[in-house]
VMD Tcl script that draws the C-alpha trace (Angstrom):
set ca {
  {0.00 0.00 0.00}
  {2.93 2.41 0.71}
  {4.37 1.76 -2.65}
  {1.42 2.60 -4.26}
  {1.00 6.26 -2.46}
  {4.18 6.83 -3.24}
  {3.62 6.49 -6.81}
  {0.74 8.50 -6.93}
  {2.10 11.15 -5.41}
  {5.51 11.01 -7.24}
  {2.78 11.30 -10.62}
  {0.94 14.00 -9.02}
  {4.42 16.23 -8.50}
  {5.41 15.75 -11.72}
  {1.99 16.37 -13.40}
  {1.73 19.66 -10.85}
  {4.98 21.24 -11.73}
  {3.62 20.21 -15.58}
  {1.26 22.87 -15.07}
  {4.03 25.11 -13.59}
  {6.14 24.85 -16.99}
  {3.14 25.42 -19.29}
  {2.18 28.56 -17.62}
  {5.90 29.63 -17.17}
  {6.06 28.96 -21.05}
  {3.05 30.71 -21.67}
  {4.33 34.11 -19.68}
  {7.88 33.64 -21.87}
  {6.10 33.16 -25.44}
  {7.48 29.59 -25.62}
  {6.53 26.43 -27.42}
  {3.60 25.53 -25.21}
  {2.43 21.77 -23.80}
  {-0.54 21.02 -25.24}
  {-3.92 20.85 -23.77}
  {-4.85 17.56 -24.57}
  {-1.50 16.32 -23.41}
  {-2.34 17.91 -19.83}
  {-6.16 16.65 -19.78}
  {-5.09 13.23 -20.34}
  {-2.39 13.56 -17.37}
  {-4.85 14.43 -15.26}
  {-7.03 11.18 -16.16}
  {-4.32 9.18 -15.55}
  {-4.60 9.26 -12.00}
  {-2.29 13.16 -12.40}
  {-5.48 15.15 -11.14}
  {-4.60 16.24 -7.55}
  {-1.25 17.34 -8.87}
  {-3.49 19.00 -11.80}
  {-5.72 20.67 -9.93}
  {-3.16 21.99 -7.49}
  {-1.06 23.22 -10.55}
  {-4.38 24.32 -11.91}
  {-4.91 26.66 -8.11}
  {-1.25 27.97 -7.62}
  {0.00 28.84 -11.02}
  {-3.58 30.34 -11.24}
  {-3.27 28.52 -15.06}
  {-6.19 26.78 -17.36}
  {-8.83 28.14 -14.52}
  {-10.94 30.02 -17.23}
  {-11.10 27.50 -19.64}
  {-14.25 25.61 -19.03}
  {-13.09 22.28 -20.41}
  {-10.53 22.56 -18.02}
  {-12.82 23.51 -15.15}
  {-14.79 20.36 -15.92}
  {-11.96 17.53 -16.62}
  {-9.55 18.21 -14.05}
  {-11.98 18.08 -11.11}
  {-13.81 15.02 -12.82}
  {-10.45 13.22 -12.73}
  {-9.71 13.96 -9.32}
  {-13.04 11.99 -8.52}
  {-12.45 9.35 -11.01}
  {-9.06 9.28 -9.94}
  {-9.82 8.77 -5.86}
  {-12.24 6.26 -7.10}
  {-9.88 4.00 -8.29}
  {-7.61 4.37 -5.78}
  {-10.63 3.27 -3.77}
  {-10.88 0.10 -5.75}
  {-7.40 -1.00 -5.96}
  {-6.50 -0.38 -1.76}
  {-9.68 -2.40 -1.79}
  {-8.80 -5.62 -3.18}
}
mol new
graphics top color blue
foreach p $ca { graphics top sphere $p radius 0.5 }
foreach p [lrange $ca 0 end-1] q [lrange $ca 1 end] { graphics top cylinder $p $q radius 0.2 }
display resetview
């Protein structure tokens, strides 16, 4: 069970500071990370780290698809957590 926390929240740091590099991209002009590359991060078990990037970099939090995936993942995300600690 500690192994898989651990995991998870290795994914979710690297998924949060994800967020952190897009936005610092975006200020800078740069080549961004695309959108559909950071929704699907977040569905793979990323969306705590996603919606945390999402709150402190203050980045994606007008765009609605954003506003409805990332939280949706963090719920689908918890719930199979749920199911696999379960077993």
């Amino acid at each position: 069970m500690k192994i898989i926390f651990s995991v998870y929240a290795i994914w979710n740091g690297i998924i949060f500071f994800l967020y952190g590099i897009d936005k610092s991209r975006a200020q800078r002009g740069a080549q961004r990370i695309q959108e559909s590359v950071l929704i699907v991060t977040s569905l793979l078990m990323g969306g705590l780290g996603a919606m945390f990037g999402m709150v402190v970099f203050n980045h994606k939090t007008s765009k609605l698809k954003f506003r409805f995936w990332v939280p949706l993942s963090v719920i689908l995300n918890l719930v199979v957590l749920f199911f696999i600690l379960n077993k």
